[in-house]
C-alpha positions as CSV (number, residue, x, y, z in Angstrom):
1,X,0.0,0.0,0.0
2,X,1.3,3.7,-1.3
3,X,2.1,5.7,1.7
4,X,-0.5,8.3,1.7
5,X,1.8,11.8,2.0
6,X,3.3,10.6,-1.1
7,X,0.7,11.6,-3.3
8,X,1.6,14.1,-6.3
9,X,-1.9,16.5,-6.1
10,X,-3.4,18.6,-3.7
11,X,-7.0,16.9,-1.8
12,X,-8.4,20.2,-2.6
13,X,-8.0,20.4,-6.4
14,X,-10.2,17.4,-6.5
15,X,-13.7,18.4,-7.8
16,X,-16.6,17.1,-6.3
17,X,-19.3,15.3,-8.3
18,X,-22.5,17.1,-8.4
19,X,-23.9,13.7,-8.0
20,X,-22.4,13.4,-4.5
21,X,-24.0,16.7,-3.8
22,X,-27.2,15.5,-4.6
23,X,-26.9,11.9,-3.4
24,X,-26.0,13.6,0.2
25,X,-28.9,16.1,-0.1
26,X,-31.3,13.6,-0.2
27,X,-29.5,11.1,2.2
28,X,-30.1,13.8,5.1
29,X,-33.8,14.2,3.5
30,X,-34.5,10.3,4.0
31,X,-32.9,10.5,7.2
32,X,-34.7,13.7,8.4
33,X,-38.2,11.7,7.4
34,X,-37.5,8.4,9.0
35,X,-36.2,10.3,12.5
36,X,-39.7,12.4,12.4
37,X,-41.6,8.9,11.4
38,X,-40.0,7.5,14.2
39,X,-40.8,10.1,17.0
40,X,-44.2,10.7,16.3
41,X,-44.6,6.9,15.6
42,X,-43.5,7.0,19.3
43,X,-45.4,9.9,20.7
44,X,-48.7,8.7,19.7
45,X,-48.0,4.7,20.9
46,X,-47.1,5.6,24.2
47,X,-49.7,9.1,24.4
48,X,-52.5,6.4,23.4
49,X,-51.6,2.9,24.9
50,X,-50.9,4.4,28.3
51,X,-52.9,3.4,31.6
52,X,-54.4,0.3,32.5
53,X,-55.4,-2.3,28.8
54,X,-59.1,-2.3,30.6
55,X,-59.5,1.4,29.6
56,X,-58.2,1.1,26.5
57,X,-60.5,2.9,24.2
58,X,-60.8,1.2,20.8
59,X,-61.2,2.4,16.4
60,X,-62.7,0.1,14.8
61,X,-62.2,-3.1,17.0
62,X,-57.9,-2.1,17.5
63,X,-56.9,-0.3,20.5
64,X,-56.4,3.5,19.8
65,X,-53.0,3.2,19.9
66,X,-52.8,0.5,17.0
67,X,-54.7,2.2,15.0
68,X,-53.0,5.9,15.3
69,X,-49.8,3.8,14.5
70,X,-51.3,2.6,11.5
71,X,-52.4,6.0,10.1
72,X,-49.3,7.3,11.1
73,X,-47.2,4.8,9.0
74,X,-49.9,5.2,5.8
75,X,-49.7,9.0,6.0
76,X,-45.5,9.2,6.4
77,X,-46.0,6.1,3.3
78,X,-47.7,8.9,0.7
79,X,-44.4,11.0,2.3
80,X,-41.9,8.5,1.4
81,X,-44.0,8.3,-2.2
82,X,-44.0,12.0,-3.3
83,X,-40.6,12.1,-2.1
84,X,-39.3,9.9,-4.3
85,X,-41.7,10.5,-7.1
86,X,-41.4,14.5,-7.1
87,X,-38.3,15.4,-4.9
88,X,-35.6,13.0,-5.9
89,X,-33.1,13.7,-8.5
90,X,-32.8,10.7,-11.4
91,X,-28.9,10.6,-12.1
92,X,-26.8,8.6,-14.3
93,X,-24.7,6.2,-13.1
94,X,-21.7,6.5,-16.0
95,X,-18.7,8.0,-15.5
96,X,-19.6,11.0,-18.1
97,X,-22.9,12.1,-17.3
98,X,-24.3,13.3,-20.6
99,X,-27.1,15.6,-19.3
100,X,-26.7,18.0,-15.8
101,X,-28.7,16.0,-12.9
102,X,-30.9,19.2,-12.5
103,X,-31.7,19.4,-16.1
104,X,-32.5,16.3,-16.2
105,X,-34.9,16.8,-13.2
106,X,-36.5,19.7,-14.9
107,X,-37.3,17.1,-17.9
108,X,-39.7,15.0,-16.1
């Protein structure tokens, strides 16, 4: 293995694929959408399954708090479907992209 200092350019001449930009843009977007999925997936199990199961109150035969989980996950679902329908950037996987990603986006 080359010894790393020995390198004969500069790190920072290197440019940076715009696809990178955009793959990292919309990493922290998928993250973002599964941490808020996650709390209010939380919030509204433990805000409607607390107390005693005997006063449990009940939608449509499943305890309040099953069935707030299940709209929750349907309505972050049509989320995660406009997201990647409307918000995410088709890119080309070569190593010379022949169109600019946001061009390409505009296209659709």
């Amino acid at each position: 293995m080359k010894d790393v200092a020995s390198r004969n350019y500069d790190i920072r001449d290197i440019e940076i694929d715009p696809r990178f930009k955009i793959a990292y843009k919309e990493m922290l977007l998928t993250f973002g959408v599964w941490f808020l999925f996650m709390i209010v997936s939380l919030v509204v199990a433990y805000t409607l399954g607390k107390g005693p199961v005997d006063q449990y109150t009940y939608v449509l035969g499943m305890p309040a708090w099953w069935f707030g989980a299940i709209v929750v996950t349907l309505f972050f679902a049509v989320i995660v479907i406009y997201i990647s329908q409307f918000v995410f950037t088709d890119v080309e996987l070569t190593d010379e992209p022949t169109q600019s990603p946001t061009a390409r986006n505009r296209n659709k």
